[in-house]
C-alpha positions, 0 to 999 in steps of 0.5 A, a space after each residue: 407588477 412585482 409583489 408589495 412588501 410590509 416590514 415586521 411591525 415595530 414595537 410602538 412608539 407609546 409601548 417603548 416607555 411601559 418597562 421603564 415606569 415600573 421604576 419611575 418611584 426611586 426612594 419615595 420621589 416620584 419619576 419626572 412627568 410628560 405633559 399631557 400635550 405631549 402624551 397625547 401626541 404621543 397617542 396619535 403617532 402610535 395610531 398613525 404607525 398601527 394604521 400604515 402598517 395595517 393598510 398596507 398590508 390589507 390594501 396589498 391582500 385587497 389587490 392580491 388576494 391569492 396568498 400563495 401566489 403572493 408567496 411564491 411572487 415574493 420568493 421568486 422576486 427576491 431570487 432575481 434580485 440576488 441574481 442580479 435581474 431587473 424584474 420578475 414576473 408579475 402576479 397571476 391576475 385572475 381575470 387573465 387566468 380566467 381569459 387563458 381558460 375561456 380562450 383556450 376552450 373556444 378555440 377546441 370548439 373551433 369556428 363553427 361553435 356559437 359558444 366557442 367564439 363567444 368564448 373566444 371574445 369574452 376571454 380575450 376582455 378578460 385578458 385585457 381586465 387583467 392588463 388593466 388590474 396590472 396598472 391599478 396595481 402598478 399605480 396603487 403601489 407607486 402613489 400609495 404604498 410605497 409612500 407609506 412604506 417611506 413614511 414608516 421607514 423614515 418618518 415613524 422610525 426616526 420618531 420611534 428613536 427619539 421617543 427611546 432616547 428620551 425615555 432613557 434620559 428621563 430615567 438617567 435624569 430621575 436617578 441622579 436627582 435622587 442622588 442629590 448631595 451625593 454627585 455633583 450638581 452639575 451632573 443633574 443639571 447635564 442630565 436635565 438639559 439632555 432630558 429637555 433636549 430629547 423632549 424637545 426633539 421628539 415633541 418636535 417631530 411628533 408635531 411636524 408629522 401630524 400637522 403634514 398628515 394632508 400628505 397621507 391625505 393626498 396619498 389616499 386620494 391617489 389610491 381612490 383615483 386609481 381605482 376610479 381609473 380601473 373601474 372606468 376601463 373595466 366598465 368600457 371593456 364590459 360594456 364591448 363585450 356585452 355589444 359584441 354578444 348580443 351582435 352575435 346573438 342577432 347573427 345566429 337568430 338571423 341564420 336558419 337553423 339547421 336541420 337534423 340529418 340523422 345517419 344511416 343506420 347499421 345493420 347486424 348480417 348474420 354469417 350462415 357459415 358456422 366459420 364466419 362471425 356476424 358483422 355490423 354494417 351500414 344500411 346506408 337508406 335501406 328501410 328495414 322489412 321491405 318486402 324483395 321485389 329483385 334479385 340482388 347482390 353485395 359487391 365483394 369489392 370495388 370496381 372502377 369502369 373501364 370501358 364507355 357505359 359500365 358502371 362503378 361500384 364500391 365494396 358492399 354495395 347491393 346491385 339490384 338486377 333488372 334484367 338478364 341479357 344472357 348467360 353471362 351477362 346481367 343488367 342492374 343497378 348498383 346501390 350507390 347509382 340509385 341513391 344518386 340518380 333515381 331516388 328523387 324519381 321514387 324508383 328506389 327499392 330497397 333489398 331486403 337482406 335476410 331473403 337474399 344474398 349474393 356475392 359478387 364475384 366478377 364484373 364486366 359491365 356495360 351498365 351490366 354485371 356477371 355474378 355468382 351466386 355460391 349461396 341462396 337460402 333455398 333452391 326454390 328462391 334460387 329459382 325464383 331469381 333466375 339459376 345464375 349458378 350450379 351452387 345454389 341450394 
């Protein structure tokens, strides 16, 4: 909805003939007297004026609080007018800004987070709180404010002018009856008739305004029934998304819960090479310290079989030799095999790196593998897993 607008205060009907009595004593005479009726119902108009332009501005502070915003809506309104557009925007309701934030955030935590989708749904009620705010505020500035404003601008103001005029001619009327002798009587009898004549007008309006004030009483009643209004949908909103989070609370206890799978830890190889720095890596299921009952070694690269009965591998894999068919040729088993296919058979046995390290050099493999060993801690561990090459030791 577009920004409330208050007007400047003008100065009160009551004030306007303080300056004026200062001089209502001319020459011993005293200043012709307002009756007390009067004066009384001049009292309640300068009230009914005070209250509309403070209710007005604390009922628009009350639906906009933010009075920077309320600023900035103001400038930008009063731009489009000079432009010549119809409306600008709206006011940041803060429910519909609290909505954007939790929505946003629900949807980073994607589909699979309990706490994002019920962020979701409870941001897209906030948005719809803000929606709802717009009309309360739309209704309360038709039907309240906007009736005071006319009131004020009309009513009062008018009221306001006669007061003035009959202040002036009170003055002009005691002034030439203090002249009496010396200006024509008909003078005094033009200024008395103009001073009743103001009086009457202004006594006039003042009366018509107080005795209608059962519109100011309806107009009021309009803005409590707005908010009735609100507060009737706001509790509906609320009340579906509380539904709707504890439907969603009953879901997730319903499911099971799922378990921690931690990650295979990493392990630190040490380079024996003076050239080559250590390395972290992926123990993939290995259990540290188990004693090597294998000879092993670490594939340096991929390889895809090619022919019927050889096995695959990937780059880093430990191969567990089980058995030599000749020179060249060695039977064994890649890590990747054996995680898949035999650990449900307990025939896992885990390599224990820092006793032994091969190096995989070449595979042609029928479910067997041909290796190079280049580097073995000692000649005696070369020798108790089989002399695979000149270069050990």
């Amino acid at each position: 909805m577009n920004s409330f607008h208050c007007p400047i205060p003008w100065a009160s009907p009551l004030s306007l003939s303080l300056p004026q009595r200062v001089s209502e004593k001319v020459g011993g005479a005293e200043g012709t007297k307002l009756d007390e009726d009067f004066k009384e119902m001049e009292k309640k108009v300068d009230v009914t004026s005070r209250a509309v332009m403070e209710i007005m501005t604390k009922t628009t502070e009350y639906l906009q609080p933010n009075p920077a915003s309320r600023a900035k809506l103001t400038m930008i309104n009063t731009m489009s007018k000079i432009r010549g557009q119809e409306k600008g925007p709206g006011y940041p309701q803060a429910e519909g800004l609290l909505g954007e934030s939790m929505v946003k955030f629900g949807r980073e935590l994607g589909e699979e987070s309990n706490f994002g989708q019920a962020l979701i749904d409870a941001g897209d009620s906030m948005k719809q709180l803000a929606e709802v705010k717009d009309a309360l505020d739309m209704e309360v500035k038709q039907n309240f404010i906007d009736p005071l404003q006319n009131l004020h601008d009309k009513d009062l103001k008018e009221i306001q002018h006669h007061l003035k005029k009959l202040e002036g001619r009170r003055l002009d009327f005691d002034y030439k009856k203090k002249r009496q002798g010396k200006i024509p009587e008909e003078e005094i009898r033009q200024a008395l008739e103009k001073f009743d004549e103001s009086k009457e007008i202004a006594e006039s309006s003042m009366f018509n305004l107080l005795e209608s004030d059962i519109e100011q009483v309806s107009q009021l009643t309009a803005l409590v029934q707005a908010q009735v209004e609100y507060h009737k949908q706001a509790g509906q909103i609320y009340q579906e998304l509380s539904v709707q989070l504890d439907q969603r609370m009953r879901e997730v206890a319903n499911h099971p819960r799922r378990e921690y799978k931690p990650k295979p830890r990493l392990t630190y190889e040490f380079a024996e090479d003076p050239q080559q720095n250590g390395g972290v890596t992926n123990s993939g299921q290995k259990t540290p310290g188990t004693p090597l009952d294998q000879p092993s070694c670490r594939a340096v690269y991929d390889f895809d079989p090619e022919n019927e009965g050889e096995l695959g591998f990937k780059e880093g894999d430990i191969i567990t030799l089980t058995n030599q068919i000749d020179d060249n040729w060695y039977e064994g088993i890649a890590e990747s095999e054996k995680y898949i296919d035999l650990r449900k058979n307990g025939l896992l046995n885990v390599v224990n790196s820092s006793v032994l390290k091969m190096l995989l050099s070449q595979v042609n493999c029928l479910h067997v593998w041909t290796f190079i060993i280049p580097y073995i801690y000692t000649k005696e561990s070369c020798t108790a897993f089989w002399d695979l090459s000149p270069q050990c030791g």
